[in-house]
Phi, psi and omega in degrees: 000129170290144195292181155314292155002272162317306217282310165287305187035242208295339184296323172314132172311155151306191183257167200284122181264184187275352200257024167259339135342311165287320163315283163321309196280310180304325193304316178311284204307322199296325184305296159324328182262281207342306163284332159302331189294330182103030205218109157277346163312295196270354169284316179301335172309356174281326188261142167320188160296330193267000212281148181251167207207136182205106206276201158296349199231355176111340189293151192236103196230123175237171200016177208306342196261330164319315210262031212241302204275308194299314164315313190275023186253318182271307187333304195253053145277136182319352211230357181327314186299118176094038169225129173217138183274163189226077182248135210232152166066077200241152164213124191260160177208089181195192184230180181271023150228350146217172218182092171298149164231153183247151152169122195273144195236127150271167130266070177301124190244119155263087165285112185281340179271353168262342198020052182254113159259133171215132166283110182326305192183150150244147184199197188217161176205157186230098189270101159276154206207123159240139163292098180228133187045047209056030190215131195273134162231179180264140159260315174219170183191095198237115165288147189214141167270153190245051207239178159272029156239333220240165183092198196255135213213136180225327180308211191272177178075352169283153179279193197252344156316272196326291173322326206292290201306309176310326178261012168060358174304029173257000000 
């Protein structure tokens, strides 16, 4: 029987390479420091032209001036300065033109005149990335909180959110 592959031949995308993994994996981080930095210029600079930004609570921030406001819905908490994301466990599922990455983000905080570190929040996020003009970029970015109520959960007591998130149906 023929793979997909075969089946598709020159039409199929490549396999996803490692140094487009790496490409992906840099793409984050620029996101990440841009937003701990307080540069909502460079989160967009992250995202297509087209790009979506989907906070915790659901909310829908589109193209550049959206995702300009969604960086600036965390940037300007009073309490923002001095939070650095943590992102971890990444699992990519894509070819060498697009590409979900899966992956839980911590938040950490250091107050300093008290010199108490604390973990803020925890969550997951599901990023797709496309290669446009030899360069991975973010298309959508959809955040999740990660607690024992909220996130992807299949055991007992879950909702059908949880299942839905576990099972990648978001």
């Amino acid at each position: 029987m023929p793979t997909l592959r075969q089946n598709l031949g020159d039409d199929m995308p490549a396999p996803l390479s490692l140094e487009d993994r790496a490409a992906i994996t840099d793409r984050l981080g620029r996101y990440v420091w841009a937003l701990d930095s307080g540069d909502p210029d460079g989160v967009a600079a992250c995202f297509t032209p087209d790009g979506v930004g989907i906070d915790t609570r659901g909310n829908r921030y589109d193209g550049p001036g959206g995702i300009r406001r969604f960086a600036s819905t965390f940037i300007n908490l009073p309490d923002f300065r001095g939070r650095q994301h943590q992102v971890s466990h990444l699992w990519f599922d894509g070819d060498g033109e697009r590409c979900a990455v899966f992956s839980y983000w911590t938040v950490i905080k250091w107050y300093t005149e008290e010199d108490r570190k604390v973990v803020a929040s925890t969550g997951w996020s599901r990023d797709t990335l496309v290669k446009t003009g030899g360069q991975w970029l973010i298309k959508e970015r959809h955040l999740g909180w990660f607690s024992d109520r909220h996130g992807p959960w299949i055991g007992v007591d879950a909702t059908d959110e949880n299942i839905g998130i576990a099972r990648l149906e978001i």
